[in-house]
N, CA, C and O atoms as a Maestro MAE file, in Angstrom:
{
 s_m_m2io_version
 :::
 2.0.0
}

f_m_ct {
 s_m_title
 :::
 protein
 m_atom[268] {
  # First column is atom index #
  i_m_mmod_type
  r_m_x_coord
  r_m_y_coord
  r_m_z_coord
  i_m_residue_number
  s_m_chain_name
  s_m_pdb_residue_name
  s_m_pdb_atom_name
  i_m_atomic_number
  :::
  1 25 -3.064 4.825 12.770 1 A "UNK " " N  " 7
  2 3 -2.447 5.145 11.489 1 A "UNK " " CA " 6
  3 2 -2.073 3.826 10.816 1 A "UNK " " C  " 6
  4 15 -2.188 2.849 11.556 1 A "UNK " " O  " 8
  5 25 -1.711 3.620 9.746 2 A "UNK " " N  " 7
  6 3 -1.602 2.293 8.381 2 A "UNK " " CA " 6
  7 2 -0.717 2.576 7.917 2 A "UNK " " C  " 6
  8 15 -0.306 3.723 8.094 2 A "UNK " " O  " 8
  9 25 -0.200 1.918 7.326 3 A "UNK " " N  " 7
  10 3 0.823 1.748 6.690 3 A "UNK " " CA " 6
  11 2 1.039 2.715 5.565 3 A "UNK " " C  " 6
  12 15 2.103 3.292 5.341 3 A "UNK " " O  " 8
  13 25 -0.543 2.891 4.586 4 A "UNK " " N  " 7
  14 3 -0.379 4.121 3.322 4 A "UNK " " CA " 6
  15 2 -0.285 5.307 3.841 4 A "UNK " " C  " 6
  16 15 0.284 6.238 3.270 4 A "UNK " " O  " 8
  17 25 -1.039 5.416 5.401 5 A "UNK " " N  " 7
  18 3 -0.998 7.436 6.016 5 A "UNK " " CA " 6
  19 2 0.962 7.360 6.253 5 A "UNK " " C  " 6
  20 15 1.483 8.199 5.518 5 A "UNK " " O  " 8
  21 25 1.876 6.661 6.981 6 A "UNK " " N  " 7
  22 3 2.705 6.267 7.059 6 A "UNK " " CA " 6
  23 2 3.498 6.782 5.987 6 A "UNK " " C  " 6
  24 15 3.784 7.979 5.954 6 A "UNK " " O  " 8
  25 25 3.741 6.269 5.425 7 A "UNK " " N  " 7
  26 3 4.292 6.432 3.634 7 A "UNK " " CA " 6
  27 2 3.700 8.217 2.751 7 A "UNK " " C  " 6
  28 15 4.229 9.203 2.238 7 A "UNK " " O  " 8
  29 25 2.760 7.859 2.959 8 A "UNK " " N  " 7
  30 3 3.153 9.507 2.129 8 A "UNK " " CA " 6
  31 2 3.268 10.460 3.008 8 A "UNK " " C  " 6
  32 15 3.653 11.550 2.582 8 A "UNK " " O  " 8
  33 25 2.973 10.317 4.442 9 A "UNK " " N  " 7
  34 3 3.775 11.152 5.427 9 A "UNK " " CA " 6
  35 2 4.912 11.635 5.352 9 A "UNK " " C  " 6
  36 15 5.240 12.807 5.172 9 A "UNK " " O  " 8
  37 25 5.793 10.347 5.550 10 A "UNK " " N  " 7
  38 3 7.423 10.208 5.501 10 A "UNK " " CA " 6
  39 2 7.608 10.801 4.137 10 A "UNK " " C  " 6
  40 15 8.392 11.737 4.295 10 A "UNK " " O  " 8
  41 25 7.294 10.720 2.963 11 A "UNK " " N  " 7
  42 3 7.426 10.996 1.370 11 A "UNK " " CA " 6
  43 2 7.287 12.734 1.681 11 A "UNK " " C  " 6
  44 15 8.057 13.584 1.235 11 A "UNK " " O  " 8
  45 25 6.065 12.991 2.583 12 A "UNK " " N  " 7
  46 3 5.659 14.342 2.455 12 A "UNK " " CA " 6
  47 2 6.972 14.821 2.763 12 A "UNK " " C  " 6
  48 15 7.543 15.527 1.931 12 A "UNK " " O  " 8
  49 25 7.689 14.449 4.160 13 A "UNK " " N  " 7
  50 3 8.339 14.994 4.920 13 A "UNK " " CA " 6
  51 2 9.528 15.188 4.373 13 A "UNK " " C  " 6
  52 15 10.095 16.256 4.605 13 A "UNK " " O  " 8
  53 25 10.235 14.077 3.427 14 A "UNK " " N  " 7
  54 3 11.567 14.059 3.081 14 A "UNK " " CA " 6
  55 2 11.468 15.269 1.567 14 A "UNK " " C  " 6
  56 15 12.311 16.102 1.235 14 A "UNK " " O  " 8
  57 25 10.102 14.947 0.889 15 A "UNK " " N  " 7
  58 3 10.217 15.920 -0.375 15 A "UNK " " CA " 6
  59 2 10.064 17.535 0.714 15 A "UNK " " C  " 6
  60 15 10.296 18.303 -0.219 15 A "UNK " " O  " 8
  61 25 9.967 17.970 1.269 16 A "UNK " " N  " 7
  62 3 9.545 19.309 1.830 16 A "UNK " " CA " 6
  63 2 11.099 19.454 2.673 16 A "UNK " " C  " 6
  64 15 11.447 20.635 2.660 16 A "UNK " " O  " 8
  65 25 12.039 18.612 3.345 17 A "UNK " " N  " 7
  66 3 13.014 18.951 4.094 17 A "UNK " " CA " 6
  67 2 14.163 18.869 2.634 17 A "UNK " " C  " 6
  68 15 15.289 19.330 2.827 17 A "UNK " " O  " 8
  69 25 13.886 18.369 1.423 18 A "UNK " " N  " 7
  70 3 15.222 18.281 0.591 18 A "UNK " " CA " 6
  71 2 14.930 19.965 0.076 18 A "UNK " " C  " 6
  72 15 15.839 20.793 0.015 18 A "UNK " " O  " 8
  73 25 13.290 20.304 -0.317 19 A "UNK " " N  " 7
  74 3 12.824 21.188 -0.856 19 A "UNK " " CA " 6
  75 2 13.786 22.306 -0.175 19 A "UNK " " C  " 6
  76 15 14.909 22.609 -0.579 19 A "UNK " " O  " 8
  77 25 13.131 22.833 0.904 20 A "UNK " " N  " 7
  78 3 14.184 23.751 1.915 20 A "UNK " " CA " 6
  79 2 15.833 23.584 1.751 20 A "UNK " " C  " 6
  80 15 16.655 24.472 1.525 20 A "UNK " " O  " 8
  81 25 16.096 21.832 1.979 21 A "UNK " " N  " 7
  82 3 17.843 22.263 2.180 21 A "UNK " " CA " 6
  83 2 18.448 22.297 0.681 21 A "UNK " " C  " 6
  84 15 19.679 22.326 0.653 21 A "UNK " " O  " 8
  85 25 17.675 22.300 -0.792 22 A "UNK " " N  " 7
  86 3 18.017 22.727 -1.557 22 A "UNK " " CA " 6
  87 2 18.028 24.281 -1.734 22 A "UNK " " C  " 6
  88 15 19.020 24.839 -2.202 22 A "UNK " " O  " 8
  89 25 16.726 25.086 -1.291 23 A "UNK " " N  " 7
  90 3 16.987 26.345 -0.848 23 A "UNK " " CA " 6
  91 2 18.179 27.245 -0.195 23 A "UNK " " C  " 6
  92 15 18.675 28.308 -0.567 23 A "UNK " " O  " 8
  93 25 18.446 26.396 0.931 24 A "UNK " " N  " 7
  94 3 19.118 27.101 1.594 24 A "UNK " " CA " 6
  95 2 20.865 26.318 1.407 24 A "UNK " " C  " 6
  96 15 21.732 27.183 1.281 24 A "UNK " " O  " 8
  97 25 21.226 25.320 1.390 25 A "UNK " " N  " 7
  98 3 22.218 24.810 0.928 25 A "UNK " " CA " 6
  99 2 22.941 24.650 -0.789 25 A "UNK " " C  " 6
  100 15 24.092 24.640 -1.223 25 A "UNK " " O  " 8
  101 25 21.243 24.513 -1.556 26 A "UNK " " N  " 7
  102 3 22.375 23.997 -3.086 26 A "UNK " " CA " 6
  103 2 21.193 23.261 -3.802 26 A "UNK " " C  " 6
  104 15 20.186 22.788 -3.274 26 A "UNK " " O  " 8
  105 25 21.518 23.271 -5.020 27 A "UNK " " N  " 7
  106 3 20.244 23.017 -5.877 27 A "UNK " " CA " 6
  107 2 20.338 21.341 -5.450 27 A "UNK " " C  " 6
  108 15 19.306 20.709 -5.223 27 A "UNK " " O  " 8
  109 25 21.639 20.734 -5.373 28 A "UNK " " N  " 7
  110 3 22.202 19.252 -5.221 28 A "UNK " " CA " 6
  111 2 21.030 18.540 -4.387 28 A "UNK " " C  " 6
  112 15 20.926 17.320 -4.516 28 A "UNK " " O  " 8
  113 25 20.196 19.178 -3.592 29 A "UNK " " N  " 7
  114 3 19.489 17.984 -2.916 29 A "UNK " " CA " 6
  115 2 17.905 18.007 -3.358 29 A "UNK " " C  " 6
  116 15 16.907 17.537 -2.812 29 A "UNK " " O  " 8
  117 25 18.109 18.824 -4.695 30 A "UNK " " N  " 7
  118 3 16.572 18.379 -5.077 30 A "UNK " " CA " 6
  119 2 16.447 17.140 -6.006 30 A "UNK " " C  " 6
  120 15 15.425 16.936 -6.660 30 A "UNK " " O  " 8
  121 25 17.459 16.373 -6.034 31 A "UNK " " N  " 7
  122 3 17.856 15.208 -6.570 31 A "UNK " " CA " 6
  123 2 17.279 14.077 -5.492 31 A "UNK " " C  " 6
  124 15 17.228 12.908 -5.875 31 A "UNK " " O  " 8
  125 25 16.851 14.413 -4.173 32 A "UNK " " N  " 7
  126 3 16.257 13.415 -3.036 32 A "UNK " " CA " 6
  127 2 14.744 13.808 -3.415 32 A "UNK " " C  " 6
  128 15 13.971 12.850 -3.383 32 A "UNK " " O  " 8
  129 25 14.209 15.001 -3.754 33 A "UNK " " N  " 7
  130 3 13.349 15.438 -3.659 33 A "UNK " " CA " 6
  131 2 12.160 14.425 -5.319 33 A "UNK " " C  " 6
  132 15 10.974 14.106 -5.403 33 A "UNK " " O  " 8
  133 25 13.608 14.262 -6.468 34 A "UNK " " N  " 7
  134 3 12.852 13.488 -7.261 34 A "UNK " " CA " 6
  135 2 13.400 11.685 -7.245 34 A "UNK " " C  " 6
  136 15 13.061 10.791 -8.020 34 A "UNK " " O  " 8
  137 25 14.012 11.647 -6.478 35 A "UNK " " N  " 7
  138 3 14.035 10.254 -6.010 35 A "UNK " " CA " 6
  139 2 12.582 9.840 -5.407 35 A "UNK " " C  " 6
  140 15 11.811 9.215 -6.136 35 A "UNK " " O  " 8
  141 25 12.261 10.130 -4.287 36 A "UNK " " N  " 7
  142 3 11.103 10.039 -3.693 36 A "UNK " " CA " 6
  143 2 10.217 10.103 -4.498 36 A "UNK " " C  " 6
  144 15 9.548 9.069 -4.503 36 A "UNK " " O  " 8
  145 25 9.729 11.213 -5.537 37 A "UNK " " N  " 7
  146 3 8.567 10.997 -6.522 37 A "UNK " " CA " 6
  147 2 8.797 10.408 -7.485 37 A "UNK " " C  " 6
  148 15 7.805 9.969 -8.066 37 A "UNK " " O  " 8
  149 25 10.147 10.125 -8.097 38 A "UNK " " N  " 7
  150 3 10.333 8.704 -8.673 38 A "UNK " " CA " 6
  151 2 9.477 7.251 -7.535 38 A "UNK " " C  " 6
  152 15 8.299 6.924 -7.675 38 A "UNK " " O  " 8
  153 25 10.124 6.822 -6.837 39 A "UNK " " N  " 7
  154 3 9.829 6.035 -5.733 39 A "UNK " " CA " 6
  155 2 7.927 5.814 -5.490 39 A "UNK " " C  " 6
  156 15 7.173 4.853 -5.338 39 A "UNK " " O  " 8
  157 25 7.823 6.910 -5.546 40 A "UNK " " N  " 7
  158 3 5.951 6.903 -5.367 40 A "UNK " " CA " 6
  159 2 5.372 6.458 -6.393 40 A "UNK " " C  " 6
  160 15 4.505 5.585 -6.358 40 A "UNK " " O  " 8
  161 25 5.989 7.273 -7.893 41 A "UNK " " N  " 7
  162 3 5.568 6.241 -8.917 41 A "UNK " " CA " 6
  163 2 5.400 5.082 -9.316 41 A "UNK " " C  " 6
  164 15 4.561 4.518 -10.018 41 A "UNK " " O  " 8
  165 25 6.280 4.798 -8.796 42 A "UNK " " N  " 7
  166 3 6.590 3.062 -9.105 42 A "UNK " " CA " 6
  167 2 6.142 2.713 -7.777 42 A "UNK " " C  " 6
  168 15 5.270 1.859 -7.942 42 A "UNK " " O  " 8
  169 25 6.213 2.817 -7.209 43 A "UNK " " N  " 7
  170 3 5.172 2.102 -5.829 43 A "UNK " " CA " 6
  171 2 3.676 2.121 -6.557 43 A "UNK " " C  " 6
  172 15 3.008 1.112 -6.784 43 A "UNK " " O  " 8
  173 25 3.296 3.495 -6.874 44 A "UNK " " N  " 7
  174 3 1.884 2.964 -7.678 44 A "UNK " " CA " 6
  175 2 1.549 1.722 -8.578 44 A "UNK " " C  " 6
  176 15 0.550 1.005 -8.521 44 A "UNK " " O  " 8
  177 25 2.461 1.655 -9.292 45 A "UNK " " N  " 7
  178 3 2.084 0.681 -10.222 45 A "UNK " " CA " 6
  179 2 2.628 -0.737 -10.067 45 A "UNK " " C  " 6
  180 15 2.063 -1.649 -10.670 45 A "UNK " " O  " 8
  181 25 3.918 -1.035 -9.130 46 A "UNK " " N  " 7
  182 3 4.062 -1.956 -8.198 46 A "UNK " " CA " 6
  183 2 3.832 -2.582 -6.979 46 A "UNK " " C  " 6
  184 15 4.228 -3.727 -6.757 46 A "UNK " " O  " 8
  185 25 3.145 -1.831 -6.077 47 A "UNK " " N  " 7
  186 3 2.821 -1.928 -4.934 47 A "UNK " " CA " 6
  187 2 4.323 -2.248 -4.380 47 A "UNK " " C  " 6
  188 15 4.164 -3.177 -3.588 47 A "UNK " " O  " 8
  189 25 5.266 -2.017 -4.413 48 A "UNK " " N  " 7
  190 3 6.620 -2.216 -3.502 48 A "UNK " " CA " 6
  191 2 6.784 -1.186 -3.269 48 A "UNK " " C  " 6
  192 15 6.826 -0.268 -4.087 48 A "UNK " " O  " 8
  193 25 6.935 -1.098 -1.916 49 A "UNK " " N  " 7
  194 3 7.242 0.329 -1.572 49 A "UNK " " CA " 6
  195 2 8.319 -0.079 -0.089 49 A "UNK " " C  " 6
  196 15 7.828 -0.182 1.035 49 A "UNK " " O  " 8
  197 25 9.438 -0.222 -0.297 50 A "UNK " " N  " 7
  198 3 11.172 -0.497 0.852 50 A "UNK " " CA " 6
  199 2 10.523 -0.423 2.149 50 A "UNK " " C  " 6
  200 15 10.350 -1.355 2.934 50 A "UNK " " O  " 8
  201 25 10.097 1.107 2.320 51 A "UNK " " N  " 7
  202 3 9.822 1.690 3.528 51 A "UNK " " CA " 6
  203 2 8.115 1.195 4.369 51 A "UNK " " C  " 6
  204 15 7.847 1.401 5.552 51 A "UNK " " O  " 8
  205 25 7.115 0.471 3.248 52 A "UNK " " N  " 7
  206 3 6.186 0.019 3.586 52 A "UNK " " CA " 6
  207 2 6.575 -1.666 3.880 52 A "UNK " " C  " 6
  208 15 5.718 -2.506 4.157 52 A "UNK " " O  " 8
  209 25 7.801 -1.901 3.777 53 A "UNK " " N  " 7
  210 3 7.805 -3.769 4.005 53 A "UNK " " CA " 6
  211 2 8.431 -3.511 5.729 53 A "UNK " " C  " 6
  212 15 8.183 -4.206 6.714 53 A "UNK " " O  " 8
  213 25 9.522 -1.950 5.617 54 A "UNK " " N  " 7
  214 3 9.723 -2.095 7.211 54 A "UNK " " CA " 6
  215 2 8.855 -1.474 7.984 54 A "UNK " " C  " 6
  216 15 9.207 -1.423 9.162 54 A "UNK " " O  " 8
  217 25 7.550 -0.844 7.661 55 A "UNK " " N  " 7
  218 3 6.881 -0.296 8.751 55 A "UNK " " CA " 6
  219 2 5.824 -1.944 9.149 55 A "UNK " " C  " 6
  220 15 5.329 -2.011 10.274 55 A "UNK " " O  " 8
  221 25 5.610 -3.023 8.236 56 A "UNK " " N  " 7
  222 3 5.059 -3.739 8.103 56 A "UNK " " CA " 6
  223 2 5.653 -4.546 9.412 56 A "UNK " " C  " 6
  224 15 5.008 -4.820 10.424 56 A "UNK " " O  " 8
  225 25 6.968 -4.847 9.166 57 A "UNK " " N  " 7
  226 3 7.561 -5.794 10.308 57 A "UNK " " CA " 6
  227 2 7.471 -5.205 11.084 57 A "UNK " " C  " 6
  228 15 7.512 -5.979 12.041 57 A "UNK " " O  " 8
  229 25 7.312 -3.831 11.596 58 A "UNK " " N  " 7
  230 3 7.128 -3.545 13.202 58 A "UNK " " CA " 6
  231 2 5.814 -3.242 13.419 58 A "UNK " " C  " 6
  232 15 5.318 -2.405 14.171 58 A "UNK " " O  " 8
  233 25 5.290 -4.055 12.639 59 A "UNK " " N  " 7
  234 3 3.536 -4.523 13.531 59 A "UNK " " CA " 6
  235 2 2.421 -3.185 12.644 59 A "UNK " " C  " 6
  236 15 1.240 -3.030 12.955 59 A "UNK " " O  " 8
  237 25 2.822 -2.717 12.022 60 A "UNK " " N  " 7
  238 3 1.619 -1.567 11.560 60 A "UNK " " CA " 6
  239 2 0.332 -1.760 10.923 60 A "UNK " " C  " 6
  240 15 0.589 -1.718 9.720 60 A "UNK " " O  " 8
  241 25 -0.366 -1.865 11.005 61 A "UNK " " N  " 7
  242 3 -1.712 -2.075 10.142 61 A "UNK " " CA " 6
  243 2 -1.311 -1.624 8.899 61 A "UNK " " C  " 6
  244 15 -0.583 -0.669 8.629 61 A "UNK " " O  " 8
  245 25 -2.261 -2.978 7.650 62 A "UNK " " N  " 7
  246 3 -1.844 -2.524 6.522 62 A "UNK " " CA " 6
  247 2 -3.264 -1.934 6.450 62 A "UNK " " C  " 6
  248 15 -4.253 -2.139 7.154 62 A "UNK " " O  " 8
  249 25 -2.948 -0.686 4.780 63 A "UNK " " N  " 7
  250 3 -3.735 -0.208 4.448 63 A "UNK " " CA " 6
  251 2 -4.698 -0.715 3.297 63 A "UNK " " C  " 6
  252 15 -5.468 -1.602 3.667 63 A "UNK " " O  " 8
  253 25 -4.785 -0.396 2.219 64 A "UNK " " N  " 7
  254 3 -5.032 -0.395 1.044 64 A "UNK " " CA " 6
  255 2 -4.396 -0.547 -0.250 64 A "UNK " " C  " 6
  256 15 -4.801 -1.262 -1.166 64 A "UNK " " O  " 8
  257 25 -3.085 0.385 -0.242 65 A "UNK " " N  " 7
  258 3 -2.235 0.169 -1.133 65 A "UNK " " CA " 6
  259 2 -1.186 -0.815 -0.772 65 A "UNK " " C  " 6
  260 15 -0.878 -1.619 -1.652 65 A "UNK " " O  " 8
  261 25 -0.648 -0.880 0.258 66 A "UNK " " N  " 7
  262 3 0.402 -1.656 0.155 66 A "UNK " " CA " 6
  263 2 -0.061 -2.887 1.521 66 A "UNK " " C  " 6
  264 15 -0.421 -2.644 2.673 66 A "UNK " " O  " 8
  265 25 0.146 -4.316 0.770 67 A "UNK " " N  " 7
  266 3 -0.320 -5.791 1.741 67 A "UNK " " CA " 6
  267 2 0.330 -6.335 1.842 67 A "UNK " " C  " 6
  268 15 0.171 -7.378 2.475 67 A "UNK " " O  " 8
  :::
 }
 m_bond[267] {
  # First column is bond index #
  i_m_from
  i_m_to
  i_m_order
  :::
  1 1 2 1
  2 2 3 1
  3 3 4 2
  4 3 5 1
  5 5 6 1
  6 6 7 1
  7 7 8 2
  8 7 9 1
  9 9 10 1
  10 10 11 1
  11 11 12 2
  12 11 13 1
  13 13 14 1
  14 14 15 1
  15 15 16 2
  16 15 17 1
  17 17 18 1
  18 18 19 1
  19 19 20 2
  20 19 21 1
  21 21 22 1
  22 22 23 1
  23 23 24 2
  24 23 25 1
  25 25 26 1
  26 26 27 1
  27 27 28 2
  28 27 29 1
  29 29 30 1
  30 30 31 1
  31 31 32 2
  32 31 33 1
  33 33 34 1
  34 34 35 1
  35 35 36 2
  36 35 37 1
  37 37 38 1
  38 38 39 1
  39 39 40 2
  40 39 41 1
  41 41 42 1
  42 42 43 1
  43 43 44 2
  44 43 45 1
  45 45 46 1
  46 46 47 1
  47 47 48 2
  48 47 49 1
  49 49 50 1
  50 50 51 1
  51 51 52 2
  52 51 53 1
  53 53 54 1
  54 54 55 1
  55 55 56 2
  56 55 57 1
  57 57 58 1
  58 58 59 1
  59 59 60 2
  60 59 61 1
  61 61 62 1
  62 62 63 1
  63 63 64 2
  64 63 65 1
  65 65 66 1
  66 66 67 1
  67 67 68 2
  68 67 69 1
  69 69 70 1
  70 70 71 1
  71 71 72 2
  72 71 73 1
  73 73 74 1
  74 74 75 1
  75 75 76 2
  76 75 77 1
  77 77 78 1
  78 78 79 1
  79 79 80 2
  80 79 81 1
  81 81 82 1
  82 82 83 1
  83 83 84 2
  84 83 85 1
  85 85 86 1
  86 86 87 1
  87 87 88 2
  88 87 89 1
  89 89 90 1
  90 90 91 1
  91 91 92 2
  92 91 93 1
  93 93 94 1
  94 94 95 1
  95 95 96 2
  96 95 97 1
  97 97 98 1
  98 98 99 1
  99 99 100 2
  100 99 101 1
  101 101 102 1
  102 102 103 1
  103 103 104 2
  104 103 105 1
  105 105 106 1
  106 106 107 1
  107 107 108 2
  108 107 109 1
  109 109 110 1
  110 110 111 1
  111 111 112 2
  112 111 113 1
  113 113 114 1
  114 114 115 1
  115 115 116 2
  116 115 117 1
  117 117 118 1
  118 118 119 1
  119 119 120 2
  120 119 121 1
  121 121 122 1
  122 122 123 1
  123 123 124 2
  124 123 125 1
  125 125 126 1
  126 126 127 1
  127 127 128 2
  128 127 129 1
  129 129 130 1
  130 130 131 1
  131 131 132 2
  132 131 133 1
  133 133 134 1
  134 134 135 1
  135 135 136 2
  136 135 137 1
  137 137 138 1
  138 138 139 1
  139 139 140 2
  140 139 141 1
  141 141 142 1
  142 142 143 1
  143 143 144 2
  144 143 145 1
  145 145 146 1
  146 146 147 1
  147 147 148 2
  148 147 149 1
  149 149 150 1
  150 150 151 1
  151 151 152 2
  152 151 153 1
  153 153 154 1
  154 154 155 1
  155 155 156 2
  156 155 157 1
  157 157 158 1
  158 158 159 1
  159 159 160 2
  160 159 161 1
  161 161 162 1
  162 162 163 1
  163 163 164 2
  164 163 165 1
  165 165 166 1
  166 166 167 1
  167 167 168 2
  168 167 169 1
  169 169 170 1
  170 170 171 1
  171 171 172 2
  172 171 173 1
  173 173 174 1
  174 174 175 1
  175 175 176 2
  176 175 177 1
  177 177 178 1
  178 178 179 1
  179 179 180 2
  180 179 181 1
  181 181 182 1
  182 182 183 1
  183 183 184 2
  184 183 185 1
  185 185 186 1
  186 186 187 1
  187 187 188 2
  188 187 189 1
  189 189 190 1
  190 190 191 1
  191 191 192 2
  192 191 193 1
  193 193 194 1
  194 194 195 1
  195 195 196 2
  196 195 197 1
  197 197 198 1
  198 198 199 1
  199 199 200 2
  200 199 201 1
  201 201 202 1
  202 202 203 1
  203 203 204 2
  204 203 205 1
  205 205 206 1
  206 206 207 1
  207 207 208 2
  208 207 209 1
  209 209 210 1
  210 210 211 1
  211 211 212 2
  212 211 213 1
  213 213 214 1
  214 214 215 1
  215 215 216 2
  216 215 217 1
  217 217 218 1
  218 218 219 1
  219 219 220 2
  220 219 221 1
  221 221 222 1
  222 222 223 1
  223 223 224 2
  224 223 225 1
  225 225 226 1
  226 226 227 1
  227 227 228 2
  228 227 229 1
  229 229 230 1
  230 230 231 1
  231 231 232 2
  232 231 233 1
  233 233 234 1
  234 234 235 1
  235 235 236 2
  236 235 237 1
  237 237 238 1
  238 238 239 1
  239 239 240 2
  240 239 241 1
  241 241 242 1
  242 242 243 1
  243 243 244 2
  244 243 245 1
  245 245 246 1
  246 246 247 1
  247 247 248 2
  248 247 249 1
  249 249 250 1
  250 250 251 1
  251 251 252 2
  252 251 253 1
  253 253 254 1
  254 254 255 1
  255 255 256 2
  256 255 257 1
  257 257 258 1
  258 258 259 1
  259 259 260 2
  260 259 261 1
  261 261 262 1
  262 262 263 1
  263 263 264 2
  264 263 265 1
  265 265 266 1
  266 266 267 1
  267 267 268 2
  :::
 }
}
């Protein structure tokens, strides 16, 4: 796995667990849900992506999008 399968994994995972605990808790955490696709956006057009500089330091193969 690379660094980009990595990243929209984790992205998948956090937009789908806020999705649910806004369901079941409160509309309040679909505010994580557009953080993250805020976050992806601008990773597109910046290539900075927080969570791709620390999967980087613990040795991960880079991908394509993020070097």
């Amino acid at each position: 796995m690379n660094i980009d399968k990595a990243v929209m994994r984790f992205a998948g995972l956090v937009t789908l667990a806020s999705a649910l605990l806004a369901w079941r808790f409160g509309h309040g955490w679909l505010l994580l849900t557009g953080f993250v696709g805020l976050n992806l956006l601008q990773a597109s057009f910046t290539e900075f992506c927080p969570l791709a500089i620390v999967l980087k330091k613990t040795g991960m193969k880079c991908g394509e999008a993020f070097k």
